[in-house]
PADODREN-726547 format. One record per residue (C-alpha): residue number from 1; residue in three letters; x, y negated, z negated. Coordinates in Angstrom, 1 decimal, padded with zeros to 4 digits, m for minus. Example, Ala and Ser with C-alpha at 12.3 -4.5 7.8 and 13.67 -1.06 7.14 Angstrom:
+-----+------+--------+--------+--------+
! pos ! code !     px !     py !     pz !
+-----+------+--------+--------+--------+
!   1 !  Ala !  012.3 !  004.5 ! m007.8 !
!   2 !  Ser !  013.7 !  001.1 ! m007.1 !
+-----+------+--------+--------+--------+
END
This chain:
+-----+------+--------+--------+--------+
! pos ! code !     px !     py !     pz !
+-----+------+--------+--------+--------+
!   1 !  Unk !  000.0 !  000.0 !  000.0 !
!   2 !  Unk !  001.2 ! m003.7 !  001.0 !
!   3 !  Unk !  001.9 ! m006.2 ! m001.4 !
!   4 !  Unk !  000.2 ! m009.4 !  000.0 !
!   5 !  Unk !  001.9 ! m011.3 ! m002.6 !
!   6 !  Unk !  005.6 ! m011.3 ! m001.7 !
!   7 !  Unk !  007.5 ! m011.2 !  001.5 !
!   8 !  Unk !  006.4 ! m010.2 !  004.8 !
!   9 !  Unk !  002.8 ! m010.3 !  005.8 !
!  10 !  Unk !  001.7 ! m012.7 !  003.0 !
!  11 !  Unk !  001.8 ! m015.8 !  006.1 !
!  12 !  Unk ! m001.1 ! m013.9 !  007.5 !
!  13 !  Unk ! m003.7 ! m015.1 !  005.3 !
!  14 !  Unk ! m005.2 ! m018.7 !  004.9 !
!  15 !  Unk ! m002.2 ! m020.4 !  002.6 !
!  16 !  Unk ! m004.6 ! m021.9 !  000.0 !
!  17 !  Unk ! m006.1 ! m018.8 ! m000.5 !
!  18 !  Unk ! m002.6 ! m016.8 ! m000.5 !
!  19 !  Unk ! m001.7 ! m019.0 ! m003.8 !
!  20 !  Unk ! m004.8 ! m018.1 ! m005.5 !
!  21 !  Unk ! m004.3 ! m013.8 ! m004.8 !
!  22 !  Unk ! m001.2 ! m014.5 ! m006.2 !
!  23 !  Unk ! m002.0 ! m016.5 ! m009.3 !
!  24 !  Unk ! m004.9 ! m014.3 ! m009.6 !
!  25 !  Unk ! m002.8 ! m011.1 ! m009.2 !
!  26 !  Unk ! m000.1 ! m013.0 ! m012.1 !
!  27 !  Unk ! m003.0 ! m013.5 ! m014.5 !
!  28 !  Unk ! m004.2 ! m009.6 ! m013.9 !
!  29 !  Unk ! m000.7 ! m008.6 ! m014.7 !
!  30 !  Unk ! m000.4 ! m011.0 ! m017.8 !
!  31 !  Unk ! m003.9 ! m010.7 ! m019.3 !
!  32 !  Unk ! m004.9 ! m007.0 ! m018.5 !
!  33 !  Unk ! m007.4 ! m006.6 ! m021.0 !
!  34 !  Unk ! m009.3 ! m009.6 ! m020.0 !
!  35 !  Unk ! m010.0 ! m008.1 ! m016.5 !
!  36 !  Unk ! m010.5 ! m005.0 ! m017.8 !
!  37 !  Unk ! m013.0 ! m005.6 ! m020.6 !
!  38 !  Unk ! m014.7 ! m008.1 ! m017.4 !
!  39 !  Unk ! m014.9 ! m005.2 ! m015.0 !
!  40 !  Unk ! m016.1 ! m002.7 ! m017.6 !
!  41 !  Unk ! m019.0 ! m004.8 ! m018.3 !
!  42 !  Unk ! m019.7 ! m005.3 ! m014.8 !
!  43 !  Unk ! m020.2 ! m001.8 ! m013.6 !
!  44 !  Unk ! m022.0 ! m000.8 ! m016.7 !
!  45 !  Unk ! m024.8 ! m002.7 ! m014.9 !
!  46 !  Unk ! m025.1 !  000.5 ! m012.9 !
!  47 !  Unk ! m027.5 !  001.8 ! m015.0 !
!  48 !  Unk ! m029.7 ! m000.6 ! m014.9 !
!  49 !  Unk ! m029.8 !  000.1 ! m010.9 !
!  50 !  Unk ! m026.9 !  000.6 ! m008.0 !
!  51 !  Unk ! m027.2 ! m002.9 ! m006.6 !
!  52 !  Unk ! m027.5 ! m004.5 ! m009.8 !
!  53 !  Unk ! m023.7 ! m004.9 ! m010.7 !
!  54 !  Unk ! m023.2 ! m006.4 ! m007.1 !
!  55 !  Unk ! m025.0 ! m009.8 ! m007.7 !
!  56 !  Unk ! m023.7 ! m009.8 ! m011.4 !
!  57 !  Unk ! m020.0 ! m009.3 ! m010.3 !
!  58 !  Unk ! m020.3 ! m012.4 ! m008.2 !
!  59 !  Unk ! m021.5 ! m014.5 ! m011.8 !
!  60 !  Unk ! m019.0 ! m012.5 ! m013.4 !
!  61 !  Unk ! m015.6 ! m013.3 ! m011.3 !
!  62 !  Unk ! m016.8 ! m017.4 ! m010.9 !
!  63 !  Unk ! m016.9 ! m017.3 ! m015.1 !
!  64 !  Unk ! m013.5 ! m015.2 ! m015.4 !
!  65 !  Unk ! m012.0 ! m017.7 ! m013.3 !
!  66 !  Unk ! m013.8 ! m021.0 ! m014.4 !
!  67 !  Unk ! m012.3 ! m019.7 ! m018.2 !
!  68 !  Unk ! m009.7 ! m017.9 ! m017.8 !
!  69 !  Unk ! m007.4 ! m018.7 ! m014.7 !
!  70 !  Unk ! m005.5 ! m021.7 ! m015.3 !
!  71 !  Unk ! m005.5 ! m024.4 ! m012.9 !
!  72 !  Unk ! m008.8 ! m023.5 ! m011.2 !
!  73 !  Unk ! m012.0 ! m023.7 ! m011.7 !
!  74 !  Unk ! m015.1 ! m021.6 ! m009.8 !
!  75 !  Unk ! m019.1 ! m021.1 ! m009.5 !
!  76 !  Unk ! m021.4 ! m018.7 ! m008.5 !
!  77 !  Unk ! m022.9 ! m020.2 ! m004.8 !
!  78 !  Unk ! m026.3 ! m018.5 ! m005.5 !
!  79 !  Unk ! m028.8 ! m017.1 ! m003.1 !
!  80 !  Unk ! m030.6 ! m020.7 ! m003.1 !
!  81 !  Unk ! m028.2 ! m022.3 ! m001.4 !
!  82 !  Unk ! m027.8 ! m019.7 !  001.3 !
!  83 !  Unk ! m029.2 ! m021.3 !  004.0 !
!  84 !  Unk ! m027.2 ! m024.6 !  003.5 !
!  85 !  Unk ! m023.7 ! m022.1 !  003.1 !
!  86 !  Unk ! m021.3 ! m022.8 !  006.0 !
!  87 !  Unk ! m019.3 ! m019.9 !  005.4 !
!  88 !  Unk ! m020.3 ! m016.3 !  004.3 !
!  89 !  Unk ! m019.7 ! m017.0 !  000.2 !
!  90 !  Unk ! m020.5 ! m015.9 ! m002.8 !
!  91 !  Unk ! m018.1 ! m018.0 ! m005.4 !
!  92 !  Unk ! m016.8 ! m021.6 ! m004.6 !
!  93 !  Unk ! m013.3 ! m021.7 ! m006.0 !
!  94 !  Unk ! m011.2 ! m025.1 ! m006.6 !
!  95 !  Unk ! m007.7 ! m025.2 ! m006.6 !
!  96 !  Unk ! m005.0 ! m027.0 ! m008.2 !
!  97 !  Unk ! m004.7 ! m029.3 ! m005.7 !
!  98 !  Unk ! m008.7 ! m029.9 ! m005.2 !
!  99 !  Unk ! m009.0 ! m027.6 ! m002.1 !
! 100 !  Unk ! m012.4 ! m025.3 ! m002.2 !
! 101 !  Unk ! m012.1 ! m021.9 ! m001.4 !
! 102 !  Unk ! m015.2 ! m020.2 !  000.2 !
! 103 !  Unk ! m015.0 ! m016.3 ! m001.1 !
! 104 !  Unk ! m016.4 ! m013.4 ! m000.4 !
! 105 !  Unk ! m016.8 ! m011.1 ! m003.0 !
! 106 !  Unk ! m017.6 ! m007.2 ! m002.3 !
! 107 !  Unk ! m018.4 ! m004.9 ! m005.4 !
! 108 !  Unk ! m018.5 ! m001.4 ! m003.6 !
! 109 !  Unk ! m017.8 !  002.3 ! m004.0 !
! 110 !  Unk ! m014.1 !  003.7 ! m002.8 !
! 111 !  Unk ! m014.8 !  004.3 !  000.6 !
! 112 !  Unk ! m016.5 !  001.9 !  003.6 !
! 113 !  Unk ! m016.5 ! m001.7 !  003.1 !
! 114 !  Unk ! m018.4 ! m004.4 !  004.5 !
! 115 !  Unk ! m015.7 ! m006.9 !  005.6 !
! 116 !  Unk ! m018.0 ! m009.2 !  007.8 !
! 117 !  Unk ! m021.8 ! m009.8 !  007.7 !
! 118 !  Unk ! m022.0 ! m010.6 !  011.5 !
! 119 !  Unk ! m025.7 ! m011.5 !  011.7 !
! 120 !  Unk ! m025.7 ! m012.3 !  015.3 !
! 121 !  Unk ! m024.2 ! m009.0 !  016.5 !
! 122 !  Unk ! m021.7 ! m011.3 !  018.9 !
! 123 !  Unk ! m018.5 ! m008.8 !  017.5 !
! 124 !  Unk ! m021.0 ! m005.8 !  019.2 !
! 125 !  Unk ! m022.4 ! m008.0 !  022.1 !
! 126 !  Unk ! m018.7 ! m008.6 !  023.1 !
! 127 !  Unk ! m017.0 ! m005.2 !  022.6 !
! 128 !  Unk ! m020.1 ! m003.7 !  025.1 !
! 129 !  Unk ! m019.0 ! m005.6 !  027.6 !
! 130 !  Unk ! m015.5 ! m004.2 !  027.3 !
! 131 !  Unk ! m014.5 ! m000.4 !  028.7 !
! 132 !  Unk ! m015.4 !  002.4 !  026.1 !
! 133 !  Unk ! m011.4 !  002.7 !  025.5 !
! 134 !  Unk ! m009.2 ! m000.8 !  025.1 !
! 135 !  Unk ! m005.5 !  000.0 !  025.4 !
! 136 !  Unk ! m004.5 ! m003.0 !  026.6 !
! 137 !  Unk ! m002.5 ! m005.6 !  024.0 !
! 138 !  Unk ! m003.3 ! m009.0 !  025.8 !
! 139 !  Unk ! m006.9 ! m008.0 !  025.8 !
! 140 !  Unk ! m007.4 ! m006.7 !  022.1 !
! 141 !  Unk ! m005.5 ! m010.0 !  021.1 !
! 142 !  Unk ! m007.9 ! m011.7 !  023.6 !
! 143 !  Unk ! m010.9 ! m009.9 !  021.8 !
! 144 !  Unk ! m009.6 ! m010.4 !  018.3 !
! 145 !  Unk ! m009.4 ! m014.4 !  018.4 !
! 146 !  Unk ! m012.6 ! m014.8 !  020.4 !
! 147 !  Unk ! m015.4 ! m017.0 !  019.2 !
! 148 !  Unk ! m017.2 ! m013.7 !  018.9 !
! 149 !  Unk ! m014.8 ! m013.3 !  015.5 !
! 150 !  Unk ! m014.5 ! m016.3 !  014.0 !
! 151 !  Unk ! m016.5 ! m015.5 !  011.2 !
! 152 !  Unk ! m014.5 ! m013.1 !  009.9 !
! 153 !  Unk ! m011.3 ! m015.6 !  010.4 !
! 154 !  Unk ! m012.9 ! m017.6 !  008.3 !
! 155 !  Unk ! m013.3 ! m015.4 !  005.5 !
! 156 !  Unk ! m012.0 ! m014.5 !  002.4 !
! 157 !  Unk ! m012.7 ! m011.9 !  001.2 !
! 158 !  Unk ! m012.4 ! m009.9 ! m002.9 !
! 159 !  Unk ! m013.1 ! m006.5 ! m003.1 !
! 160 !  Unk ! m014.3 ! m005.1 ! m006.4 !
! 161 !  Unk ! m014.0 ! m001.3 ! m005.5 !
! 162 !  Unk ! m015.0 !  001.2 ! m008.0 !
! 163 !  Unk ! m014.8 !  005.2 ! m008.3 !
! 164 !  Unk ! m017.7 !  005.9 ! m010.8 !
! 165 !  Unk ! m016.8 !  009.5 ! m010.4 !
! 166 !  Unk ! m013.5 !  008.9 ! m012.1 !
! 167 !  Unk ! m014.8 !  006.0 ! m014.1 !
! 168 !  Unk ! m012.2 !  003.4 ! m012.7 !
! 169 !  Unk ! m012.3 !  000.3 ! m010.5 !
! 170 !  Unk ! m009.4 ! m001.9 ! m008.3 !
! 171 !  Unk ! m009.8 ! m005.1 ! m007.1 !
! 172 !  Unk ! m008.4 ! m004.4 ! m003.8 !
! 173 !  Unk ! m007.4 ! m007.2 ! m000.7 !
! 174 !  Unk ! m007.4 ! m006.2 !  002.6 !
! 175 !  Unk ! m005.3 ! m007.7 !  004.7 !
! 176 !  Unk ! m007.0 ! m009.3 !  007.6 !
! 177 !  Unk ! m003.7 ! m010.9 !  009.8 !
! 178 !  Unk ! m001.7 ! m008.0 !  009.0 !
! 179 !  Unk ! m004.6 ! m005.4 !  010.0 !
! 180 !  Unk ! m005.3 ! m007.0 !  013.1 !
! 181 !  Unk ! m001.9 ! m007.3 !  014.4 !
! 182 !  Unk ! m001.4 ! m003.4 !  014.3 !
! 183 !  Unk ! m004.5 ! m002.9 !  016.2 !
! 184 !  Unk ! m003.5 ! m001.2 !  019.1 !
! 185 !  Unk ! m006.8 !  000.5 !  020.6 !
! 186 !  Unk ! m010.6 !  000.4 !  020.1 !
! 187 !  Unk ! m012.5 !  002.8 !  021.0 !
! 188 !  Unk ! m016.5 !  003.4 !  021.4 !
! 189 !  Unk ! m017.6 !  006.1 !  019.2 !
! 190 !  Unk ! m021.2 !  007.4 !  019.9 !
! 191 !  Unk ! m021.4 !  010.6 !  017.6 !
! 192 !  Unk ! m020.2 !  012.6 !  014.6 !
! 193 !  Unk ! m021.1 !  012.2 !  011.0 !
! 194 !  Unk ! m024.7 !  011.8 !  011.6 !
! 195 !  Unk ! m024.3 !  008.8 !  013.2 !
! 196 !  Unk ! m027.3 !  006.9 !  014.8 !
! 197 !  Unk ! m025.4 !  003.7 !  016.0 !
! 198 !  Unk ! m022.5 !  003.6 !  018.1 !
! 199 !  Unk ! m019.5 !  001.7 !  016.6 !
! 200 !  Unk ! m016.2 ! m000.1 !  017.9 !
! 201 !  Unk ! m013.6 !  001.9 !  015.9 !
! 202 !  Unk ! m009.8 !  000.3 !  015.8 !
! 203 !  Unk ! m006.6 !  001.8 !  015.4 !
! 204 !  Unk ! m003.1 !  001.2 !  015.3 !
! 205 !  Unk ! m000.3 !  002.7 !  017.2 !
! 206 !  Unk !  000.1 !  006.0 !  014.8 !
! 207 !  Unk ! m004.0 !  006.6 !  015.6 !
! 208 !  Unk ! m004.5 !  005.2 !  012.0 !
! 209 !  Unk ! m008.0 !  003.9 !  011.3 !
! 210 !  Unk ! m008.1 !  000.1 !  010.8 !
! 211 !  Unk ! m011.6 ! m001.0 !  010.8 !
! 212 !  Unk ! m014.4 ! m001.1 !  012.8 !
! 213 !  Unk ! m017.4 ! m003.0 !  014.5 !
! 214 !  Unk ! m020.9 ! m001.2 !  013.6 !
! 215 !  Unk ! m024.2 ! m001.2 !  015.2 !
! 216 !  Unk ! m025.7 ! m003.9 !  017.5 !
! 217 !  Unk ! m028.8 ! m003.7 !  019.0 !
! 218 !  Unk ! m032.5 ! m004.6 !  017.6 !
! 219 !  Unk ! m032.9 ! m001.0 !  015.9 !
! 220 !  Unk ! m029.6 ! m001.4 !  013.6 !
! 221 !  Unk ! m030.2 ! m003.1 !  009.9 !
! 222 !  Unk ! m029.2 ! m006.3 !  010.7 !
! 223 !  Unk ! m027.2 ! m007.0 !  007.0 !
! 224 !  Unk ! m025.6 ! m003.8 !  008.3 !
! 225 !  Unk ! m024.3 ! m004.9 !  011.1 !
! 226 !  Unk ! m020.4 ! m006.7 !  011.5 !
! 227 !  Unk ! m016.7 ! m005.6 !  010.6 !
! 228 !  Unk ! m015.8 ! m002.3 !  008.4 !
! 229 !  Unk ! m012.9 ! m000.6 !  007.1 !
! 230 !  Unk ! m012.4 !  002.1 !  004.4 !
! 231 !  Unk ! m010.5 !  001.5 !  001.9 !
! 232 !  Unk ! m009.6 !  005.4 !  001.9 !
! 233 !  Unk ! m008.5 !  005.5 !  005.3 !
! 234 !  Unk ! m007.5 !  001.9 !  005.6 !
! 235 !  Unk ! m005.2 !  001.9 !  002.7 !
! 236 !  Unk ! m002.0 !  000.7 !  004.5 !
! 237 !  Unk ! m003.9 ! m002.3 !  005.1 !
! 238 !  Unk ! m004.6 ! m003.5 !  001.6 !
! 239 !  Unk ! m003.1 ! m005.0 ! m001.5 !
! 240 !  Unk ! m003.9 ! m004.3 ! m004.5 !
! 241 !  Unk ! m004.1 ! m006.9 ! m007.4 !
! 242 !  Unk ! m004.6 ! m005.0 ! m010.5 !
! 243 !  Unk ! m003.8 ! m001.2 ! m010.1 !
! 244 !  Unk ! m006.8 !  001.6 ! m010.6 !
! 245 !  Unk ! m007.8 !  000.6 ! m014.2 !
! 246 !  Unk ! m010.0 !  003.0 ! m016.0 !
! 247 !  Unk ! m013.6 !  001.2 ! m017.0 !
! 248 !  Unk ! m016.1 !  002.6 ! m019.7 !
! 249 !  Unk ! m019.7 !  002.1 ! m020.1 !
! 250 !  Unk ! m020.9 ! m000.8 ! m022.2 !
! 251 !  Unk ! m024.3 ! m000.3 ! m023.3 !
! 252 !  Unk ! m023.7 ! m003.3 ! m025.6 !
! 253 !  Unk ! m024.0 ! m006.1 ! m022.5 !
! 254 !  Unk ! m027.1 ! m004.7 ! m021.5 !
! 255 !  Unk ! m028.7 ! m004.7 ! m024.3 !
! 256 !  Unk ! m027.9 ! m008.2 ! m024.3 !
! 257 !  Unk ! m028.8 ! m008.9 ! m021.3 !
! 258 !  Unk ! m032.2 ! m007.5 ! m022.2 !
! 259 !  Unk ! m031.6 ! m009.8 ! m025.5 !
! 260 !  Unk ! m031.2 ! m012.8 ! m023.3 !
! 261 !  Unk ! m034.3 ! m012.5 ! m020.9 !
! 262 !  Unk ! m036.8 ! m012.6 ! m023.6 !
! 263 !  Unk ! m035.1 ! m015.1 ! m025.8 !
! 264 !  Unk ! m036.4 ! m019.2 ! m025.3 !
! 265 !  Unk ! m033.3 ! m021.4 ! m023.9 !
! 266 !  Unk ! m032.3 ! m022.8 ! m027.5 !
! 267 !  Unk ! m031.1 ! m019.5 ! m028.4 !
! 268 !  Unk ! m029.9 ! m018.8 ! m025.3 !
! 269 !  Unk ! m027.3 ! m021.7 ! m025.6 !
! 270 !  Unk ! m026.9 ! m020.9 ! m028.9 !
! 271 !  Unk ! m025.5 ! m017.5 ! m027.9 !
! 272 !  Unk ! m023.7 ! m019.0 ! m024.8 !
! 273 !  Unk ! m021.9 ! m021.3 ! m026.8 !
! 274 !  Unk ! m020.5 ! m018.5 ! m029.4 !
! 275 !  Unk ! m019.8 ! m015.9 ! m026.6 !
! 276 !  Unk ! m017.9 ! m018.9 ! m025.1 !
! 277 !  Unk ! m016.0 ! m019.6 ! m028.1 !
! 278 !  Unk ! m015.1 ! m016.4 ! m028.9 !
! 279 !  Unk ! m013.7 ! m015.9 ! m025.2 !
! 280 !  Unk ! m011.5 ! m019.2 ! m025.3 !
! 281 !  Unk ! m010.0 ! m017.8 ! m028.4 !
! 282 !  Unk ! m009.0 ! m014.3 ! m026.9 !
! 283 !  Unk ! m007.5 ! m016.2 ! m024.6 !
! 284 !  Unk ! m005.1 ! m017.5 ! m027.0 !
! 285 !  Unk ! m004.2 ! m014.6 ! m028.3 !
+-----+------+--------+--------+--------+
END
C-alpha cells in the first residue's frame, strides 16, 4: 500500500487537501485513541440499521476535526443544502490558511467503493462511444481528463472502510492521480457475477483492477451509477491513514442517542456542553 503522505505520488492530489491527509494522518498517529474511541462509536450505529452509521460518520468526522485537529475547523454540509452544493460533499473543512475543502466522506464495507456519484451518466455516455477494449494511451489520457470526468477531479474523497466481520475499521485514501496514471486499458464487461449492467472496468499494465465506471442507462439506480474501485482489489492504489484498528460495540452512545431524541433542547445543551468539556479535556491529556 502507497503512502500518500511522503514522497512520490503525493503531487497527484489537490495540494490543499494533500496537507490536511497529512496532518490528519499526524493527528491519527499521535492521538490513537481519539480516533478509535470516534470510530467505535460510529459503527456501533449498525445496529440501529446498516445505513445509519453512514450519515452519522459524516456528523461525526466534521466534530472530530472541528475539536480535535488543530488548525482546522469543519461542519457537516447536511442534506438541506444539497441542492445549493457545488461539489459532491459531505463536510466543509477550513484550513489554516482559510481555504475550504469540499470532502467526500464514504463509510463502507471492505470491498466496492463508490468513488464518484455521477448522476448524469456522462462517465457511461462517453466510454459507449468508445471500442469495447481501449488500449490506446493517448486515448485513455484523452478519456480520463474529459469534461465527462470532471467531477471526480474535483473530489476529495475519505473512506471510512469497515470489516464488521473482524470488528475493525481503516480510514483508507485512494489515490486518484496515481490510480489514473497506471490505467493502461478499459475494458467493457457485460457478464459474470450476476451482473445486470454492463460496466467500464480499468486496469493497469500488470492486468491489476483499478476501478471502474458502472451502469448507464434509464434501468440502472441512478445513485448507483459513476466511478468504483475495491478496496480489496485496488489496494496498490490506496493509503492508509490509520492502520486496521480494532472497534467494539458501544451500546452506551445509543442509548444516548435515544436519551437525546426525547429530551427538550435545555437539556440537550446541557449534555452537549459537558460531553464537550469532557472531550477538550481528553484532549489534553
Amino acid at each position: 500500500m502507497c503512502d500518500l503522505t511522503k514522497g512520490g505520488y503525493v503531487t497527484t492530489l489537490v495540494n490543499p487537501y494533500v496537507k490536511f491527509v497529512k496532518d490528519l494522518k499526524a493527528f491519527f498517529e499521535a492521538r490513537p485513541d481519539l480516533i478509535q474511541r470516534t470510530l467505535s462509536n460510529v459503527f456501533s450505529m449498525r445496529m440501529i440499521g446498516n445505513k445509519t452509521h453512514g450519515d452519522l460518520a459524516e456528523v461525526a468526522m466534521a466534530e472530530f476535526i472541528q475539536l480535535f485537529v488543530p488548525g482546522y475547523s469543519a461542519r457537516h454540509v447536511g442534506k438541506d443544502m444539497y441542492r445549493a452544493k457545488s461539489h459532491e460533499e459531505d463536510i466543509s473543512v477550513k484550513t489554516p490558511d482559510g481555504t475550504e475543502l469540499p470532502i467526500s466522506l464514504k463509510a463502507y464495507g471492505d470491498g466496492p467503493l463508490q468513488l464518484s456519484t455521477n448522476k448524469t451518466s456522462s462517465m457511461f455516455k462517453l466510454l459507449s462511444t468508445q471500442p469495447d477494449r481501449i488500449s490506446d494511451t493517448e486515448k485513455i489520457r484523452e478519456i480520463l481528463t474529459s469534461p465527462a470526468f470532471a467531477d471526480f477531479r474535483q473530489i476529495n474523497v475519505l473512506p471510512l472502510i469497515y470489516d464488521e466481520k473482524k470488528m475493525r475499521c481503516n480510514i483508507m485514501i485512494f489515490d486518484a492521480g496515481r490510480a489514473m496514471d497506471s490505467v493502461t486499458s478499459i475494458n467493457l464487461v457485460t457478464a459474470g457475477s450476476g451482473r445486470k449492467h454492463p460496466v467500464y472496468r480499468f486496469a493497469d499494465a500488470s492486468g491489476n483492477y483499478v476501478c471502474e465506471v458502472r451502469y448507464g442507462d434509464e434501468a440502472a439506480n441512478a445513485l448507483q451509477r459513476g466511478l468504483w474501485t475495491h478496496t480489496k482489489n485496488a489496494l496498490q492504489c490506496f493509503s492508509s491513514l490509520t492502520g486496521w484498528i480494532q472497534y467494539s460495540t458501544n451500546t452506551t452512545v445509543i442509548d444516548l442517542v435515544g436519551a437525546a431524541l426525547v429530551a427538550d433542547k435545555p437539556e440537550q445543551k446541557a449534555a452537549l456542553q459537558l460531553l464537550e468539556k469532557e472531550s477538550k479535556k481528553d484532549l489534553l491529556e
